[in-house]
C-alpha positions as CSV (number, residue, x, y, z in Angstrom):
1,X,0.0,0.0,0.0
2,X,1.8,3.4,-1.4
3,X,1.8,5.9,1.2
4,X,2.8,9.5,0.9
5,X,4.1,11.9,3.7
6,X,5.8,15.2,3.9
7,X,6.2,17.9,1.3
8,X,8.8,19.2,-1.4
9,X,8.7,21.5,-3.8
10,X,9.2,21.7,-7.8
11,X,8.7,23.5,-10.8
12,X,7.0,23.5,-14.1
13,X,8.6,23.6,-17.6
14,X,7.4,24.9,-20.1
15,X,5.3,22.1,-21.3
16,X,3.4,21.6,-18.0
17,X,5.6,18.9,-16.7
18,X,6.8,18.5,-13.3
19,X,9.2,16.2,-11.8
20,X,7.8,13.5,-9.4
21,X,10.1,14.3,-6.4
22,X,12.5,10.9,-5.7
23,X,10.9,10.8,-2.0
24,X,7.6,10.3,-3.5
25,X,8.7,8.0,-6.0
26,X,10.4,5.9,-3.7
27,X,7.1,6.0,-1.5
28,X,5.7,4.1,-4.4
29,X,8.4,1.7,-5.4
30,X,8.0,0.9,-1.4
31,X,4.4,0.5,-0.9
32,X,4.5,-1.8,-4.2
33,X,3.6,0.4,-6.8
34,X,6.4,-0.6,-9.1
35,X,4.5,0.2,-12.4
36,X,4.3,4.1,-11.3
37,X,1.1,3.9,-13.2
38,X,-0.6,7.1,-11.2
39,X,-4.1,8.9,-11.1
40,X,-4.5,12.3,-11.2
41,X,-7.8,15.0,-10.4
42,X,-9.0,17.8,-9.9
43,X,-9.5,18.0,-6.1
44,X,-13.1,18.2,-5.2
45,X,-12.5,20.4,-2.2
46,X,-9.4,21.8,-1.9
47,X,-8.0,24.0,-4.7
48,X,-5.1,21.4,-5.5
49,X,-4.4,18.2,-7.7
50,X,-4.6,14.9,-6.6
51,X,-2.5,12.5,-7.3
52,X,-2.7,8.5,-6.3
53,X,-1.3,5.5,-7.2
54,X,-3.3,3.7,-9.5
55,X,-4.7,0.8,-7.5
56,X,-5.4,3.1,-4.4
57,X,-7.7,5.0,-6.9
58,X,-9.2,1.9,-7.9
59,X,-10.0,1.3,-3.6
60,X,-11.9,4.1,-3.1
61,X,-13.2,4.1,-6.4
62,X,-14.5,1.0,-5.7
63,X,-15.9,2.2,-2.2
64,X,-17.6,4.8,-4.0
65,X,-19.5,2.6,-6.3
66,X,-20.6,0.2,-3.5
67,X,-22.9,2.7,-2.0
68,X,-24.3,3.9,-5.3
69,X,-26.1,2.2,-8.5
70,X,-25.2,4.5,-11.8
71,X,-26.8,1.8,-14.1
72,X,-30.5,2.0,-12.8
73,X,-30.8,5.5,-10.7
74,X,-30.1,8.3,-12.4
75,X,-28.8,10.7,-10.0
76,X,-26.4,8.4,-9.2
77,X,-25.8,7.8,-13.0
78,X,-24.7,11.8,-13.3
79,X,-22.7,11.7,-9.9
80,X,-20.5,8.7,-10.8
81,X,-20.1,10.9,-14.5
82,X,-19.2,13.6,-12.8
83,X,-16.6,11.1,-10.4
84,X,-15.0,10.4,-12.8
85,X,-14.8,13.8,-15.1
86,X,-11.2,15.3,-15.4
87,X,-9.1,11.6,-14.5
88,X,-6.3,10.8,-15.8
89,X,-3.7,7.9,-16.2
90,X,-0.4,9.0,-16.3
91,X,3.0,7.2,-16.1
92,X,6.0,9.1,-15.1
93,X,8.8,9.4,-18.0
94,X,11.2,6.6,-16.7
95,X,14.8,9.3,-17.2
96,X,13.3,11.8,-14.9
97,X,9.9,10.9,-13.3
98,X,8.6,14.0,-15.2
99,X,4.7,14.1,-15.2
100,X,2.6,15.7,-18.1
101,X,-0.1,17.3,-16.2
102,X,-3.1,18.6,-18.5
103,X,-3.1,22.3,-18.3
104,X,-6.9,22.2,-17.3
105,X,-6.0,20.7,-14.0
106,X,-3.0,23.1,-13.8
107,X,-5.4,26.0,-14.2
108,X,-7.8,25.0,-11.9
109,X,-5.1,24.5,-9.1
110,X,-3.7,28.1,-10.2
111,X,-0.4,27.0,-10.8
112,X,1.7,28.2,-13.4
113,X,5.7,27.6,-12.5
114,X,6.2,26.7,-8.5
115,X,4.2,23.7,-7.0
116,X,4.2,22.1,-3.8
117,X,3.9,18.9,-3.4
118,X,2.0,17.9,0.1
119,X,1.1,14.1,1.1
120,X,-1.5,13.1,2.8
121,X,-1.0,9.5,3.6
122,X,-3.3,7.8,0.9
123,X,-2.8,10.5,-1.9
124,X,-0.4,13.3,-3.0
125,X,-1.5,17.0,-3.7
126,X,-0.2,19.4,-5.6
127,X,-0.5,22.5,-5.0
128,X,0.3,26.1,-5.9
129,X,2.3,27.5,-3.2
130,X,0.5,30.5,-1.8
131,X,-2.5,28.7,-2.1
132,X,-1.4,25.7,0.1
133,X,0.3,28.3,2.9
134,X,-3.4,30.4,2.7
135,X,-5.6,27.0,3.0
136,X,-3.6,25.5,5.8
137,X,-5.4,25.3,9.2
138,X,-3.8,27.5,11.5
139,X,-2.4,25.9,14.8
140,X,-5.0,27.2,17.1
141,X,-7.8,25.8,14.6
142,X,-5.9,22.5,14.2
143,X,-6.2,22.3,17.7
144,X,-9.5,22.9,18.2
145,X,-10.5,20.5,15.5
146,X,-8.1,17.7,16.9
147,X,-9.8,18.1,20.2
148,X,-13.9,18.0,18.9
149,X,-12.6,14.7,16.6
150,X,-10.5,13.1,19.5
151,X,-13.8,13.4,21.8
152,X,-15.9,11.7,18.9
153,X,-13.8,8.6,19.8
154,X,-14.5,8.4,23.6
């Protein structure tokens, strides 16, 4: 199972490619993703990219579909198209582990030449830079939400 932690940062070239930080690439090597085969989306809530190993896609993709029936219900039909709207499969270049991100998922992170990359145990993000450092939690908020979700466990 690939996990991802900590953060780094990279650039863009000038054909929307960034390099897959070796940290993160060894994550996957690690955790058994040898093929480097990788998912990448538009993050629904966060202004960022996702990015996952392939199979852990497939997991919660998988989850997803469990609790819904696209094939007979309709609204369910147009949320699983919309699931699934903006994925891609891409495979690092094996030279450099440079990624070809589409430029529609660039623009709707807002990033143009610095990223950072952030993980987040089951997935990576990639961010813009001032947009990560203004959508963090700040440490009195973290704390306050650490406290309400610890007590939802006692």
């Amino acid at each position: 199972m690939v996990r991802f932690y900590g953060t780094a940062a990279g650039k863009v070239d000038d054909k929307g490619r960034i390099v897959l930080p070796a940290t993160f690439r060894d994550a996957m090597v690690r955790g058994g993703a040898g093929n480097m085969t990788l998912i990448v989306k538009k993050n629904v809530q966060q202004q960022c990219i996702d990015l996952f190993a392939a199979e852990e896609w497939e997991r919660r993709s998988e989850k997803v579909l469990d609790g819904i029936d696209p094939e007979l219900n309709t609204e369910d039909a147009d949320f699983w198209t919309k699931y699934n709207d903006g994925v891609y499969t891409l495979v690092p270049d094996e030279k450099l582990g440079r990624l070809n991100l589409p430029s529609e998922l660039l623009e709707s992170a807002g990033i143009t030449k610095e990223v950072v990359f952030g993980g987040v145990g089951y997935k990576l993000q990639i961010w813009n830079p001032e947009t990560r450092k203004a959508g963090l939690l700040s440490d009195e908020k973290f704390k306050e939400t650490a406290s309400r979700l610890s007590a939802k466990k006692q």
